[in-house]
N, CA, C and O of each residue as an XYZ file, in Angstrom:
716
protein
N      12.653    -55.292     13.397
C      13.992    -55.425     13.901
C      14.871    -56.114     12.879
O      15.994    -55.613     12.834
N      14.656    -57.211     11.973
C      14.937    -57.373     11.271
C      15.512    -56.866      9.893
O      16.480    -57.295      9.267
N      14.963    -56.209      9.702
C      14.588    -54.745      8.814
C      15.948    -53.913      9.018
O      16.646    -53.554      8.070
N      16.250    -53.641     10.407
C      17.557    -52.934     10.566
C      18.691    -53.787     10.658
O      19.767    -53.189     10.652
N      18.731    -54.915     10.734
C      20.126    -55.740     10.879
C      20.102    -56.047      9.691
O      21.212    -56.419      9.310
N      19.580    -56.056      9.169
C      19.875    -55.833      7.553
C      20.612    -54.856      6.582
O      21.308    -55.156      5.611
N      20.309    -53.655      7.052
C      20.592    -52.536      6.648
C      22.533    -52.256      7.412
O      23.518    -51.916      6.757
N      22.464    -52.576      9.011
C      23.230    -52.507      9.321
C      24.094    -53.304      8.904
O      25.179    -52.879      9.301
N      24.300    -54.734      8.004
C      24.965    -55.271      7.844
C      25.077    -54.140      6.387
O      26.046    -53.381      6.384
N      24.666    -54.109      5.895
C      25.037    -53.386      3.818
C      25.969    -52.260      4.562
O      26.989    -51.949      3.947
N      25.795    -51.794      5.472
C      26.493    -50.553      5.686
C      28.369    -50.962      6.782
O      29.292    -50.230      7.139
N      28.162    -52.081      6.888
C      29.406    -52.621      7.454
C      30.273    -52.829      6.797
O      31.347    -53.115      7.326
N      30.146    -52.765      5.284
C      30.910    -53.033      4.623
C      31.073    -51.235      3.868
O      30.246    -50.395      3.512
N      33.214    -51.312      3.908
C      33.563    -49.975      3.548
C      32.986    -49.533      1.849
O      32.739    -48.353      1.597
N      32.873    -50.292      1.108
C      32.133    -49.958     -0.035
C      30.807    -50.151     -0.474
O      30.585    -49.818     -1.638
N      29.953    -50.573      0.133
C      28.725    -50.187      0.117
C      28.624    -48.848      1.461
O      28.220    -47.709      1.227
N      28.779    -49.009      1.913
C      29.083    -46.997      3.178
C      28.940    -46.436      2.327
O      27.775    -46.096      2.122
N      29.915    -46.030      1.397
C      30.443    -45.194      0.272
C      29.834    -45.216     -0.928
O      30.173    -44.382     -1.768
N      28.966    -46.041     -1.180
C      28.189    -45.955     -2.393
C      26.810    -45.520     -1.632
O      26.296    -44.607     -2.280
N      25.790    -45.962     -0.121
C      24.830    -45.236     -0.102
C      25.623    -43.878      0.360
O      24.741    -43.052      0.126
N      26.529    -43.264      0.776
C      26.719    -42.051      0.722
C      26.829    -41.318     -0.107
O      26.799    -40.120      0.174
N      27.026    -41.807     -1.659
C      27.096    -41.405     -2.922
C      25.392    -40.494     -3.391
O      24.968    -39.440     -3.866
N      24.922    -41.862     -2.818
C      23.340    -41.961     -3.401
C      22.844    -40.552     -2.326
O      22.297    -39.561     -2.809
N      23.088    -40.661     -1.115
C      22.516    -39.503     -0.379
C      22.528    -37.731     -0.547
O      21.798    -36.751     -0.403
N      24.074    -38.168     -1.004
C      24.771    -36.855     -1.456
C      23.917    -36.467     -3.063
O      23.347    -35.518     -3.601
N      24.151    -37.369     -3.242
C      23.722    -36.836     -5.176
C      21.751    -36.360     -4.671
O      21.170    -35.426     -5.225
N      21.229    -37.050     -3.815
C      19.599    -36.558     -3.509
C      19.369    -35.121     -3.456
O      18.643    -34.357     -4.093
N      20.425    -34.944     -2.252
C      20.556    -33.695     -1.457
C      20.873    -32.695     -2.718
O      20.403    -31.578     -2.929
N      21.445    -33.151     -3.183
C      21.851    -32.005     -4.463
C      20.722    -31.634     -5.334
O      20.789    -30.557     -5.926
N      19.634    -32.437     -5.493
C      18.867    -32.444     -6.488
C      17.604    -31.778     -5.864
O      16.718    -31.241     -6.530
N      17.626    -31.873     -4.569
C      16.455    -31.457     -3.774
C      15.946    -29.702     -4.041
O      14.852    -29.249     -3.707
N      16.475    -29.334     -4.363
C      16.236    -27.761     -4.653
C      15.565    -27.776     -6.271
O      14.476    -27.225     -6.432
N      16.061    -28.241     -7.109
C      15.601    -28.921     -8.177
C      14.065    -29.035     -8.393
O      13.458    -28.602     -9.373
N      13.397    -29.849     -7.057
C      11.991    -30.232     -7.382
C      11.504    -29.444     -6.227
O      10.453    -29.872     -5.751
N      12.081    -28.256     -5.582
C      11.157    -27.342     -4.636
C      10.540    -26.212     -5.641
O      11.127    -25.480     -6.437
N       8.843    -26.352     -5.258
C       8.310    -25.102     -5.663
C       9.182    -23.639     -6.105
O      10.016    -23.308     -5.263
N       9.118    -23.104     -6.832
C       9.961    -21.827     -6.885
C       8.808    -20.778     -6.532
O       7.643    -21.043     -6.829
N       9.100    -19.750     -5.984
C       8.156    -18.601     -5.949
C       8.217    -17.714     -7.006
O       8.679    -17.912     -8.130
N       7.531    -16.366     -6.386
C       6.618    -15.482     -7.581
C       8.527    -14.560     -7.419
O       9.192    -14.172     -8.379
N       8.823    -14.487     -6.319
C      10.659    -13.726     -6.285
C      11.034    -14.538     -7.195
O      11.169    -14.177     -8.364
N      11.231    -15.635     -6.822
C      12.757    -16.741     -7.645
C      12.496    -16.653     -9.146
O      13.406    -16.905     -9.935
N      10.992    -16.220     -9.660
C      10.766    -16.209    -11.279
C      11.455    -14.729    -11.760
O      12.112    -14.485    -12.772
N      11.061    -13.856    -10.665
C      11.715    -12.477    -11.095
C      13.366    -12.396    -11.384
O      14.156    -12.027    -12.253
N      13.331    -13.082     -9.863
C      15.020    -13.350     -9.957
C      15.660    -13.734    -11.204
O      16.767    -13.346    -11.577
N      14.856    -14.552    -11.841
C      15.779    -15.438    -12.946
C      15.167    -15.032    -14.416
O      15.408    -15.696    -15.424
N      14.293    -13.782    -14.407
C      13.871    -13.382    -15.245
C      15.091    -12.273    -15.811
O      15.713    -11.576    -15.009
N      15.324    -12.218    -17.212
C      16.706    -11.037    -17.334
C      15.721    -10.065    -17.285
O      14.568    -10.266    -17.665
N      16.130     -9.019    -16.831
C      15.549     -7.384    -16.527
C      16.426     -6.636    -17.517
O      17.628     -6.800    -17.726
N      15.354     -5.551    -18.239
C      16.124     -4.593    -18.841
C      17.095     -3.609    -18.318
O      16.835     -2.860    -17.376
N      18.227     -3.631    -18.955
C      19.139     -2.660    -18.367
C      18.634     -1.271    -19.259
O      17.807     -1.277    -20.171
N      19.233     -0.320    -18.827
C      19.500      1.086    -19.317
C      19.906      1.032    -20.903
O      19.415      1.739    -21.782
N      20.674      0.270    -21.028
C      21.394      0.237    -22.447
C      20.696     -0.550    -23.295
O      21.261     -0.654    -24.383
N      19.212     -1.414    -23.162
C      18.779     -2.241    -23.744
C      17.829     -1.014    -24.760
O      17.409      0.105    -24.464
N      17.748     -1.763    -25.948
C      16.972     -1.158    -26.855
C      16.270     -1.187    -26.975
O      15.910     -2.350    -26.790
N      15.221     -0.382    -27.336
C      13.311     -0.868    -27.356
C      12.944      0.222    -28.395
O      13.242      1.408    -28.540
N      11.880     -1.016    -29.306
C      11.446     -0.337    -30.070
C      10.694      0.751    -29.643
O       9.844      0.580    -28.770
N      10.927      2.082    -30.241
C      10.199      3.075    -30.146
C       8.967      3.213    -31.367
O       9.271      2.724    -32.455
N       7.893      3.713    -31.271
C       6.819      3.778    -32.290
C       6.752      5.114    -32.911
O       6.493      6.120    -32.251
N       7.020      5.128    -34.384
C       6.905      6.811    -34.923
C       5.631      7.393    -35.057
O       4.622      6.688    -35.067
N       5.587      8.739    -35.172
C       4.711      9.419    -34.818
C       3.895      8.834    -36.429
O       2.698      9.105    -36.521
N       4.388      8.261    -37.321
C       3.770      7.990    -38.738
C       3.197      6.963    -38.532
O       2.249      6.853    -39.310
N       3.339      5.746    -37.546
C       3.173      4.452    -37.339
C       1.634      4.243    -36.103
O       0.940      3.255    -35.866
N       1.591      5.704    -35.540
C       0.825      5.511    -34.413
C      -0.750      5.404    -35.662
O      -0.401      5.427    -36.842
N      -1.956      5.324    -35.479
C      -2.872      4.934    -35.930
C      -4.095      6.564    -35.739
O      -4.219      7.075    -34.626
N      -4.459      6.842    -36.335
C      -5.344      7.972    -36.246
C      -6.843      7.534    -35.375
O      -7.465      6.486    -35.552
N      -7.106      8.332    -34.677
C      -8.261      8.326    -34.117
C      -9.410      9.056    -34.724
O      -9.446     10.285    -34.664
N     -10.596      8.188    -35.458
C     -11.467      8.773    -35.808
C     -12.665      8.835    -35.257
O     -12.965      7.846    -34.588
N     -13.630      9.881    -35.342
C     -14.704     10.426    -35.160
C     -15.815      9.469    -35.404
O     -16.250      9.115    -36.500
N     -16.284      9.032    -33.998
C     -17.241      7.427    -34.236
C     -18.247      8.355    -34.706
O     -18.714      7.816    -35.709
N     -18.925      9.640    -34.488
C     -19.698     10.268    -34.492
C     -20.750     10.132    -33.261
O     -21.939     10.449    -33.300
N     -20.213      9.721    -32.427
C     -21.031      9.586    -31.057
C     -20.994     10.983    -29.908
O     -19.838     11.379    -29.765
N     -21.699     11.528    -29.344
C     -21.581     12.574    -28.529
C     -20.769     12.224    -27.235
O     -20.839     11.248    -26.488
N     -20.159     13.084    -27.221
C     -19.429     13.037    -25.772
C     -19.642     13.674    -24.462
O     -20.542     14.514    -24.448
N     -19.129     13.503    -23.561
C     -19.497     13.919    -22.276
C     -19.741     14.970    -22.666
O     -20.820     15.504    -22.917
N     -18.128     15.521    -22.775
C     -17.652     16.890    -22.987
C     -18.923     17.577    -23.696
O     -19.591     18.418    -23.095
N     -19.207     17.183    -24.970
C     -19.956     17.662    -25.915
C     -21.582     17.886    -25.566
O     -22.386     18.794    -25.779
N     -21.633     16.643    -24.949
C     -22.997     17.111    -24.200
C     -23.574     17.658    -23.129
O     -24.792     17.676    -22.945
N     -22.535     18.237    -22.201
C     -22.305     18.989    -21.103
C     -22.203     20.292    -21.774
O     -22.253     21.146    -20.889
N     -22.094     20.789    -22.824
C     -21.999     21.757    -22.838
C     -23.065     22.954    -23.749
O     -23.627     22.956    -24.845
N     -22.983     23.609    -22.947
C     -24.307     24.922    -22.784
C     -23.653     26.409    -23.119
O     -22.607     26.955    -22.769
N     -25.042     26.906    -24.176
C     -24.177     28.211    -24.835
C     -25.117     28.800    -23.797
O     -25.640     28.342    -22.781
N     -25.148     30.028    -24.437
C     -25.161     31.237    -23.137
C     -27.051     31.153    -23.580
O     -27.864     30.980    -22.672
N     -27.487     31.294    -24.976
C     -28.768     31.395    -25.578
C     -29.514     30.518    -24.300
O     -30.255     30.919    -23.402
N     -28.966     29.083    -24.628
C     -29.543     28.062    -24.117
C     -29.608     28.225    -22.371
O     -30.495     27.804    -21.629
N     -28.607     28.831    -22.074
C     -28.602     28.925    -20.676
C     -29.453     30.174    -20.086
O     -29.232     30.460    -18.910
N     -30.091     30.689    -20.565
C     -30.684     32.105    -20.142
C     -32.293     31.768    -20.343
O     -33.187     32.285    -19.673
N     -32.511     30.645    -21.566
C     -33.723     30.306    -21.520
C     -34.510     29.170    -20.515
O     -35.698     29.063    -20.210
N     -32.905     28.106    -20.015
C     -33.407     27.209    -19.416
C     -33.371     27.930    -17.610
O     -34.259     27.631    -16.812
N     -32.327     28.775    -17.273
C     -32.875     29.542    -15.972
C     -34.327     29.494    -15.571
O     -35.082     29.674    -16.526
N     -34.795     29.340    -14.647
C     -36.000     29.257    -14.366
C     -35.923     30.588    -14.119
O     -34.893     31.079    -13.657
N     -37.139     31.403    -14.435
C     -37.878     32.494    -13.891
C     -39.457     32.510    -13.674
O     -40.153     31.864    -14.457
N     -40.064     33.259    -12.592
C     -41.096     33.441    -12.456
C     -41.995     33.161    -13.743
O     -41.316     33.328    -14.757
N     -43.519     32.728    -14.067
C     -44.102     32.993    -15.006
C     -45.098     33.012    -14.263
O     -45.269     32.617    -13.109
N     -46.074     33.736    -15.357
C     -47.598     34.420    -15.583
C     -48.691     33.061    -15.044
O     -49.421     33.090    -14.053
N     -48.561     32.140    -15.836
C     -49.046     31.026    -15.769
C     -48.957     30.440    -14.421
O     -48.031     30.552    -13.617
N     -50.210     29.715    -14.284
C     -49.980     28.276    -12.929
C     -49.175     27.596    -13.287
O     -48.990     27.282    -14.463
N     -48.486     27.207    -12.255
C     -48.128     25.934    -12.212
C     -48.669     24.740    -11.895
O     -49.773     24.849    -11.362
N     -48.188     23.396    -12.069
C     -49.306     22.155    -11.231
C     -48.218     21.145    -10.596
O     -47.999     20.056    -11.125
N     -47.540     21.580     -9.408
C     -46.934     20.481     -8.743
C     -47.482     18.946     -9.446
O     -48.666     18.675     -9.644
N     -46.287     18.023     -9.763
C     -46.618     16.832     -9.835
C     -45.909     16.038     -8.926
O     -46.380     14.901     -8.956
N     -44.795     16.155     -7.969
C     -44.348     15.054     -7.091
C     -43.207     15.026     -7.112
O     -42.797     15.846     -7.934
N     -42.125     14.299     -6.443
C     -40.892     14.565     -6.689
C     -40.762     13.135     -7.142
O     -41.580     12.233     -6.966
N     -39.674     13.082     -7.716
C     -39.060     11.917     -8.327
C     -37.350     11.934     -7.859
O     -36.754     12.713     -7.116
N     -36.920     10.875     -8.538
C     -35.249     10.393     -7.849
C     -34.959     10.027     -9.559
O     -35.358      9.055    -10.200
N     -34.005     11.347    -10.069
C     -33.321     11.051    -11.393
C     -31.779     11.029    -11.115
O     -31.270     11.409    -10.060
N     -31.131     10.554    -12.154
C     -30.149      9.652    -12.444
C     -29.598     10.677    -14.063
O     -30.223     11.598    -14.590
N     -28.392     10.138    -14.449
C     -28.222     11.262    -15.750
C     -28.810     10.239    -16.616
O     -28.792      9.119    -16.105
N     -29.296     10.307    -17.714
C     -30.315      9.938    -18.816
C     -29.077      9.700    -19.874
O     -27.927      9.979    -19.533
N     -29.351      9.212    -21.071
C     -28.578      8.774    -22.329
C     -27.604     10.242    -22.870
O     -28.294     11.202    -23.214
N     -26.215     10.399    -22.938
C     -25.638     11.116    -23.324
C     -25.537     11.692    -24.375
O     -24.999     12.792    -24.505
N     -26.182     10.839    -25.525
C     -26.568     11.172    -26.931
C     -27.947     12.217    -27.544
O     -28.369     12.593    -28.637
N     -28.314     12.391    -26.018
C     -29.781     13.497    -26.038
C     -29.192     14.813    -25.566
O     -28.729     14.892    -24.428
N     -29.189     16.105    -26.599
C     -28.465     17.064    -25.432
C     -29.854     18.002    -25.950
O     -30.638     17.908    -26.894
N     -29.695     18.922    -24.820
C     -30.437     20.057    -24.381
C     -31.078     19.597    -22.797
O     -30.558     18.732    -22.093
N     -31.706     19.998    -22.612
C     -32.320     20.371    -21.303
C     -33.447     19.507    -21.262
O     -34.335     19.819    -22.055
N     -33.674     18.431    -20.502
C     -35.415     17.379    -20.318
C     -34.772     16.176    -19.597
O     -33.655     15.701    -19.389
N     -36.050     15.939    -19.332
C     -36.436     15.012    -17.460
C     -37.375     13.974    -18.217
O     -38.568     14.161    -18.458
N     -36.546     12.720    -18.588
C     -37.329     11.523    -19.139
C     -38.226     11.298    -17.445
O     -37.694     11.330    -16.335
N     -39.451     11.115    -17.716
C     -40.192     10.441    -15.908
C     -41.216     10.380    -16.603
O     -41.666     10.866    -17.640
N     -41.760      9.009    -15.065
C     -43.027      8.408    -15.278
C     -44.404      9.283    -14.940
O     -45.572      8.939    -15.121
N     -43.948     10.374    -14.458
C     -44.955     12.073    -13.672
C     -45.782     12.248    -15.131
O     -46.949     12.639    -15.163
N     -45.046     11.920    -16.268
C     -46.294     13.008    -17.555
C     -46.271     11.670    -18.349
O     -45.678     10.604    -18.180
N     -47.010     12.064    -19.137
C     -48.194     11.307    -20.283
C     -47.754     11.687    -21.620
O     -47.609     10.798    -22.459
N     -47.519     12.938    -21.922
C     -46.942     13.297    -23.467
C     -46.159     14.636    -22.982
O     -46.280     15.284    -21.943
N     -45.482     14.781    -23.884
C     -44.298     15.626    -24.228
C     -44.587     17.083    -23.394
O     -45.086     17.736    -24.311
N     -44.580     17.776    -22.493
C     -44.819     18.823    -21.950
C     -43.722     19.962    -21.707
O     -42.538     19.628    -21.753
N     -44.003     21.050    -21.496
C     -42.340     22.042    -20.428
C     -43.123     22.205    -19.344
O     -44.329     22.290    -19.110
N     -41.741     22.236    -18.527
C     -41.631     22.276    -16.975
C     -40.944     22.849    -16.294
O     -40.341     23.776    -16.833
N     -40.705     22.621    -14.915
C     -39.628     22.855    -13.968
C     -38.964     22.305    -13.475
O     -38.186     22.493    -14.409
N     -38.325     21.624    -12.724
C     -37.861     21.046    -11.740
C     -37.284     21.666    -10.594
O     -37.054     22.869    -10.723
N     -37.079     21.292     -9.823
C     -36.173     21.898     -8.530
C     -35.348     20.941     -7.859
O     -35.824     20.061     -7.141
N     -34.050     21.096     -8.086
C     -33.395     19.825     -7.121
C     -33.362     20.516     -6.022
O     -33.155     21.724     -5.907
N     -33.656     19.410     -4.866
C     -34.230     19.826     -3.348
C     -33.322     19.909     -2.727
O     -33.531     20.691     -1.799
N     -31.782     19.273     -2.714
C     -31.076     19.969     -2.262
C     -30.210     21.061     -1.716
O     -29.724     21.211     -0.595
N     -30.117     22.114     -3.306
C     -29.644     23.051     -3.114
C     -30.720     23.827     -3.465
O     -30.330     24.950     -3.147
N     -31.956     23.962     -3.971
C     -33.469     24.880     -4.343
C     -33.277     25.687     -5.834
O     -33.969     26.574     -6.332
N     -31.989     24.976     -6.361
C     -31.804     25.013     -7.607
C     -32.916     24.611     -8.865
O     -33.136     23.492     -9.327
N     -33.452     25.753     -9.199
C     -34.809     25.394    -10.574
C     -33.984     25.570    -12.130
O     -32.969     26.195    -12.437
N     -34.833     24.798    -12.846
C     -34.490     24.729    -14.100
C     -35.566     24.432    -15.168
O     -36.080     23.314    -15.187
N     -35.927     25.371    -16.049
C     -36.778     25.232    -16.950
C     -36.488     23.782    -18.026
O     -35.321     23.472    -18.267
N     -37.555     23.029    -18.573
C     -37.026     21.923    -19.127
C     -38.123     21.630    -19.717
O     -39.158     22.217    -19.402
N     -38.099     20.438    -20.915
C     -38.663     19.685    -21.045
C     -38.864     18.527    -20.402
O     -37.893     17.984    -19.876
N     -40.339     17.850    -20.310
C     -40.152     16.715    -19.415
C     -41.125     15.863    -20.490
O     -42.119     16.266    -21.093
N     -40.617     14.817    -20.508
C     -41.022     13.767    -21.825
C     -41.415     12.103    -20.686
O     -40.863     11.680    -19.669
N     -42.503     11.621    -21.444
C     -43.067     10.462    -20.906
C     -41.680      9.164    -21.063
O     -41.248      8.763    -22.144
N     -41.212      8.721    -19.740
C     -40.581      7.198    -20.139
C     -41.168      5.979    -20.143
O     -40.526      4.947    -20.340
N     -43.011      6.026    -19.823
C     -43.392      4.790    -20.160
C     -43.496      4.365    -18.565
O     -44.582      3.902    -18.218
N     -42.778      4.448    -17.874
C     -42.464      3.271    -16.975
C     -43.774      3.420    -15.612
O     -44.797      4.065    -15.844
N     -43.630      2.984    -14.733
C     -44.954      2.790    -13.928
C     -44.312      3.883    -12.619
O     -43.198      3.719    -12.123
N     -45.098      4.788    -12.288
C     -45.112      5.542    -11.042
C     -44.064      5.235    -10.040
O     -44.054      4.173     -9.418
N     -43.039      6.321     -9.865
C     -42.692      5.727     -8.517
C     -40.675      4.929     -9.109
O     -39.716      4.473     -8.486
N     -41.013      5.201    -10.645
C     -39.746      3.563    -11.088
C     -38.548      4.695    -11.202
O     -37.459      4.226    -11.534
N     -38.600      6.275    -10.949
C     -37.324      6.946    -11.041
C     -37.366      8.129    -12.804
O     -38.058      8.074    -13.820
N     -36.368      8.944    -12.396
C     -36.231      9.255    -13.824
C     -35.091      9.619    -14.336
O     -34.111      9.644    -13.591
N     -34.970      9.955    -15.616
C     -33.443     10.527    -15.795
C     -33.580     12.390    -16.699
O     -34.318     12.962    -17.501
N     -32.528     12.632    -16.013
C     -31.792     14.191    -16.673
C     -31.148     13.607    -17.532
O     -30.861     12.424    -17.713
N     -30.805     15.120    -18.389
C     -30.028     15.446    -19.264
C     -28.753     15.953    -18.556
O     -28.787     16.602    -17.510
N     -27.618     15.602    -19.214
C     -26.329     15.970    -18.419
C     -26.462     17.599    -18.976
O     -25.627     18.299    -18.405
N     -27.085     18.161    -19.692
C     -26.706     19.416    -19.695
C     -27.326     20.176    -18.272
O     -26.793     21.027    -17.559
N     -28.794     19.452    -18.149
C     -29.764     20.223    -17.026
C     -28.997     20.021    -15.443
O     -28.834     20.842    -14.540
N     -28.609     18.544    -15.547
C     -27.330     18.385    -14.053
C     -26.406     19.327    -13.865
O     -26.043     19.733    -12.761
N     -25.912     19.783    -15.161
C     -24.886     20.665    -14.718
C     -25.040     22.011    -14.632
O     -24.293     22.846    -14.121
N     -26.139     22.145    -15.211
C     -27.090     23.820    -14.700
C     -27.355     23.468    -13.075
O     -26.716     23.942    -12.136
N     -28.196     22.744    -13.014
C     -28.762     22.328    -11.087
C     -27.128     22.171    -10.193
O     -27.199     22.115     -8.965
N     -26.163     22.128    -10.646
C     -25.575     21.293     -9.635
C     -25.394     20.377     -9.128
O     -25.020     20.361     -7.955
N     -25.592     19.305     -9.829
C     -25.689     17.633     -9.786
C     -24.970     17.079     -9.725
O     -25.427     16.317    -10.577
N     -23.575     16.383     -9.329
C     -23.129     15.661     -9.863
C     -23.334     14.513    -10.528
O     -24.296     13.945    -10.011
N     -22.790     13.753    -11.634
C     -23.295     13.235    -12.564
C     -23.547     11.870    -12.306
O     -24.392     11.167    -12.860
N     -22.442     11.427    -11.079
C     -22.880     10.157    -10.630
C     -23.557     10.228     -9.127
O     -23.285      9.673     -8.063
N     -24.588     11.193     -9.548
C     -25.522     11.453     -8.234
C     -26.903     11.035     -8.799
O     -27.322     11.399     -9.898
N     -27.874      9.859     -7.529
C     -29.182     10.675     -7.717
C     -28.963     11.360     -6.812
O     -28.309     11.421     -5.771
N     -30.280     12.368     -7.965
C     -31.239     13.715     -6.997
C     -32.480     13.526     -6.918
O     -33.245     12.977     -7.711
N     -32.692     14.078     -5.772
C     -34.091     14.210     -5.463
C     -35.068     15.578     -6.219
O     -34.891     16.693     -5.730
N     -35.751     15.481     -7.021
C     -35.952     16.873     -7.941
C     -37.551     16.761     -7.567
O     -38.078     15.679     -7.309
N     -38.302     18.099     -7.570
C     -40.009     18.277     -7.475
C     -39.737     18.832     -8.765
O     -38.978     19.660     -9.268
N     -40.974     17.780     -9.222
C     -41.614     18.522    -10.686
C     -42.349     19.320    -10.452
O     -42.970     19.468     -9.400
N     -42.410     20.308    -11.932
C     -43.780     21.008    -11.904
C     -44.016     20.935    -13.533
O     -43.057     20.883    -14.303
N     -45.344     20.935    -13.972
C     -46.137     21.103    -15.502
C     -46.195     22.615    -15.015
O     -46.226     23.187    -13.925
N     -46.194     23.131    -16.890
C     -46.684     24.408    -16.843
C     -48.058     24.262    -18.071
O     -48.768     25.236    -18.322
């Protein structure tokens, strides 16, 4: 209580009134000052390009050439001549076959092209078949040992996916066969 008859007396007098009203007024003014600004108010006060503003353009002499890492490309390894495609068709043969199991492949390293089924099914370098079980799509191939333990998956060649019908960010479910 004290506290306010104090205050009420500073303010009884016409020039101290007028000087804390000074002080209140000048706060109030400043108060916007130390409020957070938002992610708008930065845009707001950011200058925006007009129509008429100039910007460097880059000449066609200045742009930088793109060279040939010498790495294979999708493109490049997706793609199948007619030779290659008539041999990897599966057709009937003379020979047995020897079911080995189905496996779950994945597309294999892009830098390998032709037709083969890296899996844990063979032991050394063999030709084969496959069949993706989806659509009963066969494909003659090589199928090469990856080492890995029974059961761990295998990978295609993006050329043989796109003979079967695979999409590339598909597994498939494929039955091997040795010939």
């Amino acid at each position: 209580m004290m506290e306010l008859q104090g205050v009420t007396n500073i303010l009884r007098k016409p020039l101290n009134f007028m000087i804390c009203l000074v002080f209140i007024a000048s706060g109030c003014a400043l108060a916007d000052k130390f409020k957070r600004k938002t992610t708008t108010d930065k845009i707001a006060e950011t200058n925006l390009a007009t129509p008429d503003t100039i910007r460097p353009v880059m000449r066609a002499s200045d742009r930088p050439e793109l060279k040939n890492t010498g790495q294979i490309t999708v493109a490049e390894a997706a793609k199948v001549t007619d030779v290659e495609l008539k041999a990897a068709v599966a057709k009937p043969v003379a020979r047995p076959e020897r079911d080995l199991g189905n496996t779950v492949a994945g597309l294999g390293m892009i830098d390998k092209t032709g037709f083969w089924l890296q899996t844990p099914l063979v032991k050394s370098k063999v030709e084969g078949r496959v069949v993706y079980l989806k659509t009963g799509n066969s494909i003659n191939l090589i199928l090469i040992p990856n080492g890995a333990v029974a059961g761990s998956g295998s990978q295609i060649s993006i050329a043989a996916m796109k003979v079967l019908g695979i999409p590339i960010v598909d597994l498939a479910e494929l039955r091997v066969f040795i010939r």
